[in-house]
C-alpha positions as CSV (number, residue, x, y, z in Angstrom):
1,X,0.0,0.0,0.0
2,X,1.3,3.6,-0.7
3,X,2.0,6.2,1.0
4,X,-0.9,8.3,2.2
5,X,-2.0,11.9,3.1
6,X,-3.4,12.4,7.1
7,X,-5.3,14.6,9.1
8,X,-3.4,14.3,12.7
9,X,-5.8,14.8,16.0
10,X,-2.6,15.3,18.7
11,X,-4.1,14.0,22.0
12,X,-2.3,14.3,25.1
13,X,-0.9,10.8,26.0
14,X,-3.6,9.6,23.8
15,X,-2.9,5.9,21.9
16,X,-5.2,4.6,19.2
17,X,-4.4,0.8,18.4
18,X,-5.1,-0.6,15.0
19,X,-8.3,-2.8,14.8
20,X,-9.4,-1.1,17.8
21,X,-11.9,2.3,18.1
22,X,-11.8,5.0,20.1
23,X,-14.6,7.7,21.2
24,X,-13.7,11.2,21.2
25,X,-15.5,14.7,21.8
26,X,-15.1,16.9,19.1
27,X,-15.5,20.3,20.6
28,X,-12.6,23.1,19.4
29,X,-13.4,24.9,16.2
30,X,-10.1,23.6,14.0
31,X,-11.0,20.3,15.0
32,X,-14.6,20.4,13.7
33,X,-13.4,21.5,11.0
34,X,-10.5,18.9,10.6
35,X,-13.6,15.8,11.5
36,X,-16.1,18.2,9.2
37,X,-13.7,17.7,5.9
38,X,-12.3,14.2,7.2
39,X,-15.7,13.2,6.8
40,X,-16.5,15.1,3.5
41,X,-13.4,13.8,2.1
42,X,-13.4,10.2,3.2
43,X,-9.8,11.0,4.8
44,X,-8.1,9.3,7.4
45,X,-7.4,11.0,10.8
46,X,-4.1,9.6,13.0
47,X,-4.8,10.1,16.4
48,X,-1.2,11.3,17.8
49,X,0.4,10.9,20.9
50,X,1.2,14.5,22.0
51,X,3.8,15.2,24.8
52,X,5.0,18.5,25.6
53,X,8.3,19.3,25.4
54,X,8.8,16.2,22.5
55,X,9.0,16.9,18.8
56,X,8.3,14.6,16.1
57,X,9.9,16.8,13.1
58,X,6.0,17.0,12.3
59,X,5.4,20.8,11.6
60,X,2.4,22.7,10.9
61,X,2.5,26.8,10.0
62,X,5.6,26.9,11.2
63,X,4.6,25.2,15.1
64,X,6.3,22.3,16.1
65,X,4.1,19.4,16.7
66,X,5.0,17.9,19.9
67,X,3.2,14.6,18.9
68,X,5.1,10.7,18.8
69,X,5.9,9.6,15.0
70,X,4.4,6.0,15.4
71,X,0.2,6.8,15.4
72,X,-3.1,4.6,14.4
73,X,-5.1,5.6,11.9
74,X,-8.7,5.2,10.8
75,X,-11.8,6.6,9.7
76,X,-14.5,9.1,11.2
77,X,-17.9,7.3,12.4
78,X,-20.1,9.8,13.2
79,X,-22.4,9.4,16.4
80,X,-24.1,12.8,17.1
81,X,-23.7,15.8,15.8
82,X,-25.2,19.0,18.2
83,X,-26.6,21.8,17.3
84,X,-23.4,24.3,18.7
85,X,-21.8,22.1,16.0
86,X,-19.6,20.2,18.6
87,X,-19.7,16.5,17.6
88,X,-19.2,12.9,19.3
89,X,-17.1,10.7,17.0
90,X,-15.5,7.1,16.7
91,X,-12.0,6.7,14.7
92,X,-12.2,3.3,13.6
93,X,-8.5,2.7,13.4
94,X,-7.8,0.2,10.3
95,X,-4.0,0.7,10.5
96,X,-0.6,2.4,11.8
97,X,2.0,4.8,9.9
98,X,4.9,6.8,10.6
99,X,4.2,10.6,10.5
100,X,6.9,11.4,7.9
101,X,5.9,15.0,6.6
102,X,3.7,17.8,6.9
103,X,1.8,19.4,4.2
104,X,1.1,23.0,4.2
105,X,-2.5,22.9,3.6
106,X,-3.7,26.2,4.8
107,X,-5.6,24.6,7.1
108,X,-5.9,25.1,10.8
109,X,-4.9,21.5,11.8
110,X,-2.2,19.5,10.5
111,X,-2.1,17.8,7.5
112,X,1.0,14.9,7.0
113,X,2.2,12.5,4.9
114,X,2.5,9.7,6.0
115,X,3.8,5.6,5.4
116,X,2.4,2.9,6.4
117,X,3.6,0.6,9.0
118,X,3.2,-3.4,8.6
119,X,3.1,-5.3,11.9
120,X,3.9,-8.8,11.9
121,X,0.7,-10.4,13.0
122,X,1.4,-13.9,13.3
123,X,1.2,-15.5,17.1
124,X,4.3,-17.9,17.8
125,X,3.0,-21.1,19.2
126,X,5.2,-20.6,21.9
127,X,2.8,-17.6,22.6
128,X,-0.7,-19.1,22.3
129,X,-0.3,-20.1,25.8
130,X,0.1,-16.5,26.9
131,X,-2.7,-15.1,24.8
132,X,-5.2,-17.3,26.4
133,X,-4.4,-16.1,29.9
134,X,-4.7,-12.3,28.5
135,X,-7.6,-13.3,26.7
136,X,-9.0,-14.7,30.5
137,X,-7.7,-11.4,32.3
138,X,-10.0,-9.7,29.4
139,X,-12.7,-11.4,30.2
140,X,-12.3,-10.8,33.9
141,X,-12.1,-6.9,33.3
142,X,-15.3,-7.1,31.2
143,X,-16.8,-8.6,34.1
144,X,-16.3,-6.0,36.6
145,X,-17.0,-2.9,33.7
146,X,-19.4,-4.3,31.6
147,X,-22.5,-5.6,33.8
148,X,-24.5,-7.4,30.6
149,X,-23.5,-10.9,30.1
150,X,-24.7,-10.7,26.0
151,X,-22.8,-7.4,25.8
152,X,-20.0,-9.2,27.0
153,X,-20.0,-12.3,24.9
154,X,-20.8,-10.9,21.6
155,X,-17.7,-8.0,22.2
156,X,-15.6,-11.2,22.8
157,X,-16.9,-13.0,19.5
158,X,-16.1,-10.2,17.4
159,X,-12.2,-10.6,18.4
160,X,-11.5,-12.6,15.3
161,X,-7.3,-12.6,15.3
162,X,-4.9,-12.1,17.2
163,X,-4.0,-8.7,16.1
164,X,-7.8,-7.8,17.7
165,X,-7.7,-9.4,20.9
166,X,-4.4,-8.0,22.0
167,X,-4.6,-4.7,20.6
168,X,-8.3,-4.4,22.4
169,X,-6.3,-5.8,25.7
170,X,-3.4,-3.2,25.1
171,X,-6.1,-0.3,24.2
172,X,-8.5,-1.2,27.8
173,X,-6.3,-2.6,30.6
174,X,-2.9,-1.0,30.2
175,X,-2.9,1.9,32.6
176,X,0.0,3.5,31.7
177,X,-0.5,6.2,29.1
178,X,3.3,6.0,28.0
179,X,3.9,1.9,27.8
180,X,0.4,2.5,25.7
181,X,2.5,4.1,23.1
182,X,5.4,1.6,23.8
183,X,3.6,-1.5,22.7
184,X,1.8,0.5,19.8
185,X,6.0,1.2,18.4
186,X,6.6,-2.6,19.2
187,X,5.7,-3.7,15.1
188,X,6.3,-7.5,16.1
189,X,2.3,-8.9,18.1
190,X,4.6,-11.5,19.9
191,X,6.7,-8.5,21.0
192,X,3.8,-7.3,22.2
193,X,1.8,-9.8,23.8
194,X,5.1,-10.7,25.4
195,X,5.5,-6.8,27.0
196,X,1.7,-7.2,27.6
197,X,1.3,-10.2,29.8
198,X,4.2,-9.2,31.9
199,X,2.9,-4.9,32.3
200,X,-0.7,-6.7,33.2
201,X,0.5,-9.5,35.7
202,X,2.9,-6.3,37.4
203,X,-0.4,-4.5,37.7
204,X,-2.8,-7.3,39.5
205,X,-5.6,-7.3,36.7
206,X,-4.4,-10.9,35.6
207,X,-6.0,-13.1,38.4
């Protein structure tokens, strides 16, 4: 796949996984704007890690961007639009790419080019083991936060690889805003289910 033109959404400690979603209020004017012609355009929106005092080499009208390189991407689902024009969304990540360049767009958000980055998806056998305990600490968390048994068991079926089910883990039950973004740079899912199991088991949630 080639390289692609981005809108870029810089959140503060703010990670989007691929294959996961993420629900955001839309509420300052250049970023209505940015959803507004995301959605008109059919154009993707990376959701960036932003940490002040960092720079990415991403810049925009002449501002540094203090946003992470590595983001997810996806498309704009629109869930309610208000009348004051402020809006509540869900980015539907279907991906992750390297924030190479901006483009001056004239725009009041940033506009970047960006290349995509393949993960290596396939689960070592030597792994399966581990992804069925994370897979039971996921269904332990739904328990306590999700009080409808259905609710819980259809989420569950539509984890259909590997990629899904530890992404969803990394994107709920990792606390840490920073090892987030750690395991979303890791490009390897054994890498990452490996980093996973042992952050969750240090943090209790995997009884």
């Amino acid at each position: 796949m080639s390289d692609i033109d981005v809108f870029v959404f810089p959140l503060p400690r703010v990670t989007l996984f691929p294959r996961t979603s993420k629900p955001l209020n839309i509420f300052e004017p250049r970023y209505i704007k940015m959803v507004n012609d995301a959605l008109a355009g059919n154009v993707r929106i990376a959701l960036a890690y932003a940490e002040p005092g960092r720079s990415s080499g991403v810049k925009a009208a002449g501002v540094q961007a203090h946003v992470r390189s590595i983001s997810g991407v996806g498309f704009v689902q629109l869930v309610e639009r208000r009348p004051d024009g402020t809006m509540l969304i869900t980015l539907e990540s279907d991906g992750k790419v390297h924030l190479d360049l901006a483009v001056e767009s004239g725009e009041p958000y940033i506009k970047a080019r960006a290349s995509w980055i393949r993960d290596d998806a396939t689960l070592a056998p030597q792994n399966i083991f581990v992804m069925n305990r994370l897979l039971k600490a996921l269904g332990h968390w739904l328990t306590m936060h999700v009080p409808d048994e259905a609710t819980r068991a259809g989420f569950m079926q539509n984890l259909k690889t590997a990629e899904q089910r530890v992404n969803v883990i990394c994107s709920l039950m990792v606390l840490d805003s920073d090892l987030q973004q750690t395991l979303l740079e890791m490009n390897s899912i054994n890498d990452r289910v490996e980093a996973l199991a042992l952050a969750i088991e240090s943090e209790g949630t995997a009884q």
